[in-house]
N, C-alpha and C positions, 0 to 999 in steps of 0.2 A: 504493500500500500504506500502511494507518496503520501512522504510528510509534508503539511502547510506550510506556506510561505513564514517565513519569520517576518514580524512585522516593522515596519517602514521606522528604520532608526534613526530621531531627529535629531537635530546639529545642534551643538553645545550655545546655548546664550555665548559664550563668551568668542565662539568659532566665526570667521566668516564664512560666508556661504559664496562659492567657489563655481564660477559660468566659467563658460566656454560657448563663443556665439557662431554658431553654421552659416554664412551668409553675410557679407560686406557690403551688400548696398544698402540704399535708402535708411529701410526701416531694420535693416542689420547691423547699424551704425548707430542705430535710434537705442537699441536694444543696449548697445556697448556701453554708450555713453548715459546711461541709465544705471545702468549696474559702476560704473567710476564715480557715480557720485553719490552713491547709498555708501555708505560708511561700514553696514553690515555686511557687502558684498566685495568682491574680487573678480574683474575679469585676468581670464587667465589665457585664454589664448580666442583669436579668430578664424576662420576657414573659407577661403573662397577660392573656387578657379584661378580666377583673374589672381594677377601682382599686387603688392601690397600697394604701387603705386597707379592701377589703373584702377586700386577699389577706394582708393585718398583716404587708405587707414593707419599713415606712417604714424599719426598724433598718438595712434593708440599704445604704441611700446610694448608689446605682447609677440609671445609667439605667435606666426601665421603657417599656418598650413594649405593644400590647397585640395586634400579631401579628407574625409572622416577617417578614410581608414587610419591615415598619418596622424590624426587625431588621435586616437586610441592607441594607438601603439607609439604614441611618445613617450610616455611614461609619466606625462603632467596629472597630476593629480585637482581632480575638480566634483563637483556634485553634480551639477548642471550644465546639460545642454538646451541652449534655446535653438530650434530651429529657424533661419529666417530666407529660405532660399525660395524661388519659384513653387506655387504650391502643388505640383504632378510631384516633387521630390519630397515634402511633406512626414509622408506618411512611410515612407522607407527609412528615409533619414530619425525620423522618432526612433522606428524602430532600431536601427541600427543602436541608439544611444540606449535603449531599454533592455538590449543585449548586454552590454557593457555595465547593466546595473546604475547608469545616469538617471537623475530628474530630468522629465522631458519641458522646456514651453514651447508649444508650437504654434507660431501665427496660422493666424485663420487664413485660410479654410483647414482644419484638421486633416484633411484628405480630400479626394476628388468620388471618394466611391463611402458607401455608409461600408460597404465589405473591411475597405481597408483602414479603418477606422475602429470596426470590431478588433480587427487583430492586433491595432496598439493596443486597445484597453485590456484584450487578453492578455498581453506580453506584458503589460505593464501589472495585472492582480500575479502573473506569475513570479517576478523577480520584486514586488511590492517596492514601485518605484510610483510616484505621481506623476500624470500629464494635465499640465496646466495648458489650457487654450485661450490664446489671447484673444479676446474681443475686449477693449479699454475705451466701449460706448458706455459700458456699465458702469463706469466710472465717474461719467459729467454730471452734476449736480440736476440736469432736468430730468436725467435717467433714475437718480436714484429716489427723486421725489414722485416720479410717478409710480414707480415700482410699491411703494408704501403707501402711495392712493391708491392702486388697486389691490395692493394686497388687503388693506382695510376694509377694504369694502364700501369705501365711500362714492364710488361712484354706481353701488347696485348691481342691476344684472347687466353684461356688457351686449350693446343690442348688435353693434359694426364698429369695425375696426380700419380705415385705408392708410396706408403706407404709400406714401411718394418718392421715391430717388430720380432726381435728374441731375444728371452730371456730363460737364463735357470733360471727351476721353478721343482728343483729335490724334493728328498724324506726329506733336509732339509728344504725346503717352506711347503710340503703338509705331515703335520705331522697325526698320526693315533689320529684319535677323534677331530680332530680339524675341526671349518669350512670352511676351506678352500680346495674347491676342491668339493663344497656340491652343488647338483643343487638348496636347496632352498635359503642356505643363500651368497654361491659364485655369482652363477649365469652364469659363462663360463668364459673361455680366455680373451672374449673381454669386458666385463663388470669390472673384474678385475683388468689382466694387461692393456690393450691396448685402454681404452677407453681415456684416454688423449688423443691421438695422432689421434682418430677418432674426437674428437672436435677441435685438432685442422683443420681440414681436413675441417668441415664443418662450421667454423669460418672464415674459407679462402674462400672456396667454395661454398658453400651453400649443398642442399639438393639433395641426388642420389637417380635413379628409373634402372629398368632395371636392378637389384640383380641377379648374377650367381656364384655358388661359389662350389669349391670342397675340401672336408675336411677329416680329419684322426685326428685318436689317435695313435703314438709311440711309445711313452712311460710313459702314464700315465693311463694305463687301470685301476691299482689298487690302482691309487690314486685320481683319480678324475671321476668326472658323467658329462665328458664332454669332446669333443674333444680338442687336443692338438695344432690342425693346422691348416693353410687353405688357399688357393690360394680365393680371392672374387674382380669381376671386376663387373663394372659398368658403369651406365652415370651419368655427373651430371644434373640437371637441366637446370642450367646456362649453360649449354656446354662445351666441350670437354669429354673428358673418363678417367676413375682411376680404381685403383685395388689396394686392403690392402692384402698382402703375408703377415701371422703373425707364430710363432711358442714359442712353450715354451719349447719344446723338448732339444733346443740346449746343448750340453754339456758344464761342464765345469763354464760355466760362461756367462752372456749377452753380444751379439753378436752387435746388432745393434738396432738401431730406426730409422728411416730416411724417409725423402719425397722429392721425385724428381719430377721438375716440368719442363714441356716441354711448349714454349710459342712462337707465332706467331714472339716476339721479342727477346727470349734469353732461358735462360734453369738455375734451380736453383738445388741446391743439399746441403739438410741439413743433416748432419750423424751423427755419435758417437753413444755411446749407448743410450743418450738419447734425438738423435733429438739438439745437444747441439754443431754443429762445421758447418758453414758455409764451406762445400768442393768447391762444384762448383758457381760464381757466373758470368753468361756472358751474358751479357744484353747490348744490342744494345744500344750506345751513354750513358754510366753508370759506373760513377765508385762508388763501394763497399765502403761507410766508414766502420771505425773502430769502432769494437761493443765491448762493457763494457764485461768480463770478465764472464761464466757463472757459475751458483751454482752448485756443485756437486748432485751427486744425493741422493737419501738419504738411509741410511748406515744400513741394519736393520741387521748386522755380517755378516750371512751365505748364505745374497743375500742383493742385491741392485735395488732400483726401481726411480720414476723420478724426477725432481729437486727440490731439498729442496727448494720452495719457498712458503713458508705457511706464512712467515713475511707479503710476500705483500697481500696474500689474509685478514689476519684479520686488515691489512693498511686500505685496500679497505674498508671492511665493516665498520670501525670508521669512515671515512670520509664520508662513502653515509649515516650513519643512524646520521651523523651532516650537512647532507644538502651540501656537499663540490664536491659532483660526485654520481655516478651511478655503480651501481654492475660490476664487471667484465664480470662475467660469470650470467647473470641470471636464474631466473626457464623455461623459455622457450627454451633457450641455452640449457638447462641440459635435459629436454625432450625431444631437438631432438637427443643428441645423445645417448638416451635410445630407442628411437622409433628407430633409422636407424640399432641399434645393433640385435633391437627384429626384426626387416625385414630378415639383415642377417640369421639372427638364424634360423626364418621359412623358408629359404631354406636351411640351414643344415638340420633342422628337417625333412622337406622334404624328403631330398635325402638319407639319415640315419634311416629314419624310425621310429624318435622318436616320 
């Protein structure tokens, strides 16, 4: 008979907690520079293909490698790997690190298949290691006050739910040779940009059936292997009905993020571009306090995407792997909204013919 996992042994208060980041760009920079300035943490080495000068992470002073396997077989001693590569590598890349007996964080999307996703969270109850999945929507202070609106129950029974993303994602996002815009290592619209704003959805809500949705490409035939748009309604389980209208097509610049909520007691409205300005708030015997000031989004030049909160997410992980809390966003959180994304998808693929 196997014996059980021995259980998940926290790091000393007085230890630092010890990364190691997969991924030099953008938001794998974001990550680095995150962990260098939490006082509890250590980055201890980076990993990318690219040179340490074509990925401009000379500032960082760390060992660099330029795959996991070199990683692991350095002999650097670390807790933590964050994943931050193209998200089709995701889900190998976790695992690799869950083999190794690593803490996993993995930018969203946790994987491209709800399949490969099951087999971290397998691999990870086997060797009792945590997979933290970043989603840092949950974070902004309009997130976290609706979340205690509706978990109170002050807004009654939930009648409709809509979710807007409009974002522009022109020919300076989806550059020629790059992966982005690739159906194996992008993985679509909502995997990419929009999957925040689906977890927050289902963080609030729970789980949707009854998937109907009609979609287009605009204007990225020749830049991506994937529709650009799409009108998708639904139920939820819990009850009442929503629908996610997304777009990347938009000119110019990002248009909006938003979710409006329609309630037996009052109706909410969260906007801006990124889901980040309380519009409407009218809720029967309720008054609105004053929420803490939100973080911008984050700045990558030629576009912008959702709130610079990666401070709290590697917060989070020091504190739950010293025994202080529990993961924000867990690995089950993170497969449902890879699984609700892959539902959608089979019914575009459906109606599209893929």
């Amino acid at each position: 008979m196997q014996s059980a996992p021995k259980q998940n042994k926290m790091i000393k208060e007085d230890q630092k907690v010890k990364f190691a980041v997969i991924g030099a760009g953008h938001i794998g920079k974001r990550h680095a520079e995150m962990i260098r300035r939490d006082e509890e943490a250590e980055l201890v080495a980076l990993v990318d293909v690219r040179s340490v000068e074509e990925c401009a992470a000379q500032d960082f002073g760390v060992p660099f490698f330029h795959t996991v396997e070199e990683l692991m077989n350095s002999g650097l001693e670390f807790d933590v790997v964050n994943v931050c590569t193209p998200n089709g590598f995701h889900a190998e890349q976790s695992l690799a690190a869950l083999e190794a007996k690593k803490h996993v964080v993995c930018e969203k999307p946790m994987g491209l298949t709800k399949d490969s996703c099951e087999k971290m969270i397998f691999k990870a109850l086997q060797v009792s290691r945590q997979v933290f999945c970043v989603m840092q929507n949950r974070y902004s202070p309009p997130s976290q006050w609706i979340k205690e609106v509706v978990a109170s129950g002050r807004l009654g029974k939930i009648y409709m739910v809509q979710l807007n993303c409009y974002w522009n994602r022109d020919d300076r996002y989806y550059k020629k040779g790059g992966w982005k815009g690739t159906a194996d290592l992008d993985g679509g619209t909502l995997f990419t940009q929009f999957s925040h704003f689906i977890d927050i959805m289902y963080w609030l809500f729970g789980d949707i059936d009854n998937i109907q949705g009609k979609f287009a490409d605009f204007t990225h035939k020749d830049s991506t292997d994937f529709e650009d748009s799409g009108f998708v309604s639904f139920d939820f389980v819990n009850g009442g009905m929503g629908c996610i209208n997304y777009s990347t097509s938009v000119a110019i610049q990002n248009l909006e993020s938003s979710i409006t909520i329609i309630g037996e007691k009052g109706s909410v409205k969260i906007g801006g571009q990124y889901m980040n300005e309380v519009e409407v708030c009218n809720i029967q015997d309720y008054e609105m306090p004053e929420l803490a000031p939100t973080n911008p989004g984050n700045d990558y030049g030629a576009y912008k995407g959702s709130a610079a909160n990666h401070n709290y997410v590697i917060k989070n992980v020091i504190d739950t792997l010293k025994g202080r809390t529990s993961a924000t966003t867990n690995a089950l959180e993170g497969l449902k909204v890879v699984e609700i994304i892959e539902r959608i998808y089979k019914v575009r693929n459906e109606q599209l013919d893929i």
